[in-house]
C-alpha positions as CSV (number, residue, x, y, z in Angstrom):
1,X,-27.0,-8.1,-7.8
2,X,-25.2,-4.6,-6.7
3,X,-22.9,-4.7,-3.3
4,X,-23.5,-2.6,-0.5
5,X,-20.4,-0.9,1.3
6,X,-20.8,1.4,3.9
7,X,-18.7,3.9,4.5
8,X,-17.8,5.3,8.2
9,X,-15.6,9.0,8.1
10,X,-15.8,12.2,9.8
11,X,-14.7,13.7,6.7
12,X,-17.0,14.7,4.3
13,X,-14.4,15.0,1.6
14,X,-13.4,11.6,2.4
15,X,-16.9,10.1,2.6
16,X,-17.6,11.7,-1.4
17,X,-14.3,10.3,-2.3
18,X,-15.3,6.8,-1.2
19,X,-18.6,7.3,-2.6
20,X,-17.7,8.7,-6.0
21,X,-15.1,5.8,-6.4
22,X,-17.4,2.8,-5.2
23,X,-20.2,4.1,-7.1
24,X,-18.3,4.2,-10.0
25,X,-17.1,0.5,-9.8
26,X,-20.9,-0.6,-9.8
27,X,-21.7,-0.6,-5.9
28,X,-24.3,1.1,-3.7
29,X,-23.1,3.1,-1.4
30,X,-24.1,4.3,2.0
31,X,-22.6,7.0,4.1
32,X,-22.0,7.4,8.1
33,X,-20.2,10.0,10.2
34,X,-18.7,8.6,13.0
35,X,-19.3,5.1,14.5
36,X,-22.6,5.9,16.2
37,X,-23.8,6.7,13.0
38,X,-22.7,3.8,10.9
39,X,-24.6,1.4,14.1
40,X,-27.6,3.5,13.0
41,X,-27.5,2.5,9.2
42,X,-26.9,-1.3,10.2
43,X,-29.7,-1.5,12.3
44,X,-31.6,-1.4,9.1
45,X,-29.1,-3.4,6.7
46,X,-26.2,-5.8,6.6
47,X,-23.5,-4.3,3.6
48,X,-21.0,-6.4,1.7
49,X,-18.4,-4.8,3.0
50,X,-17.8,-1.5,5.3
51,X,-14.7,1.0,5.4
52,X,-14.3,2.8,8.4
53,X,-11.7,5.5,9.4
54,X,-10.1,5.0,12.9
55,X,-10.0,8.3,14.5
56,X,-13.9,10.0,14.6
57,X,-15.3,11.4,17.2
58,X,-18.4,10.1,19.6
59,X,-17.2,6.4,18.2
60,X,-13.9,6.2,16.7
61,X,-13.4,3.4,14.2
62,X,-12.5,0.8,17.2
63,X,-15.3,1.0,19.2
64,X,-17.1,0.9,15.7
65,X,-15.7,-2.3,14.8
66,X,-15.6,-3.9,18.2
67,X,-19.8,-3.0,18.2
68,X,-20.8,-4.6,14.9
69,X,-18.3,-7.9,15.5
70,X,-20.6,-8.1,18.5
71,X,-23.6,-8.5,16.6
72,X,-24.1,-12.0,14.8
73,X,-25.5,-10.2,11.4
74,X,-22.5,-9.0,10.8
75,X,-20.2,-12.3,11.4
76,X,-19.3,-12.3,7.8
77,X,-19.1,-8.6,6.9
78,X,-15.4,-7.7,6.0
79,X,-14.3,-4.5,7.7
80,X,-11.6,-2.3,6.0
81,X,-9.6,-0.2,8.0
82,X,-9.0,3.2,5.6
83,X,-7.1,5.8,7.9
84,X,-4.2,8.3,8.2
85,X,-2.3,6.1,10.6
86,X,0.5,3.8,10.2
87,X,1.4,2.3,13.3
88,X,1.9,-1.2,13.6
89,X,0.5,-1.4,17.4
90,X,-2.9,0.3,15.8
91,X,-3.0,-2.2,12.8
92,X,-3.0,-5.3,15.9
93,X,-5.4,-3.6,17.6
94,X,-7.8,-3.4,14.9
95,X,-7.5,-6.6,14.1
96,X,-8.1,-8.0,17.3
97,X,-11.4,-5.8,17.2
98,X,-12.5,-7.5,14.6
99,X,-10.9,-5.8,11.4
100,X,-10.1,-7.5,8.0
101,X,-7.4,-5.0,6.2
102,X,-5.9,-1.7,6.7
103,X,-5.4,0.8,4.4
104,X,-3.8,4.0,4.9
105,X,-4.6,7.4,3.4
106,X,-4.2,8.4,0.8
107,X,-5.1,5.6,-1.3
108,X,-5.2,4.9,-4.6
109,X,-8.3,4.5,-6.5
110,X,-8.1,1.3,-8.0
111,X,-5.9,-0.2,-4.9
112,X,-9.2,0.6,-3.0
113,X,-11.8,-0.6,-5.0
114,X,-9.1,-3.7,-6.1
115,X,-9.3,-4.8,-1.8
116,X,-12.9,-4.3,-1.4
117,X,-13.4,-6.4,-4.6
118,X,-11.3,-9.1,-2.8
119,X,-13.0,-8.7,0.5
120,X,-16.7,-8.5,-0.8
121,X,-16.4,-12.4,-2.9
C-alpha cells in the first residue's frame, strides 16, 4: 500500500521539490501552503507522515503542529520539521509542540526520503 506525506510550505519551489522527490520514492503526495491549509487537507485524511516548514504565513509551522497534535487522529503521525532555521531554542520548541525531527534546508535528496522512510515504519 502507497504512504501518504503531506507537505506544508509557502514555497512553491519547495513544495515541487518535496513532491518530485517523494513521488519518486513510491509515495503519494499532497500539497499545503501554510498551516491553515495543511488543517484543511487533514480534515479529510490522516498521512503517514507530514513535513512542514516553520516560518509561513497565516499558520507558521508551530501553530501547525501544535493544531494537528491536538487532534487524536493524528496521535501517531510523525511530523518532520524541514526549514531554513538552525537554532537550537527553535528545534526545543518544535519539539515540545509536538515535532518528531528537524531538518534544515537545503537537504539532500536521499537524507530526506532516507528520514521519512524511518519515521513512516
Amino acid at each position: 500500500m502507497t504512504q501518504t506525506v503531506l507537505t506544508v510550505d509557502d514555497s512553491r519551489t519547495m513544495r515541487d521539490m518535496l513532491r518530485v522527490t517523494l513521488e519518486e520514492s513510491g509515495y503519494r503526495v499532497l500539497q499545503a501552503a501554510d498551516g491553515l491549509l495543511g488543517l484543511e487537507v487533514l480534515r479529510d485524511v490522516v498521512p503517514d507522515v507530514i513535513v512542514t516548514d516553520i516560518n509561513m504565513p497565516n499558520l507558521d509551522g508551530f501553530g501547525f503542529i501544535e493544531a494537528v497534535r491536538g487532534d487524536r487522529r493524528f496521535a501517531g503521525v510523525p511530523i518532520l520539521v524541514l526549514t531554513t532555521e538552525s537554532s537550537q531554542s527553535l528545534k526545543d520548541r518544535a519539539r515540545k509542540a509536538g515535532a518528531t525531527g528537524w531538518i534544515t534546508k537545503p537537504f539532500e535528496q536521499s537524507k530526506l526520503v532516507d528520514v521519512v522512510r524511518r519515521v513512516a515504519a
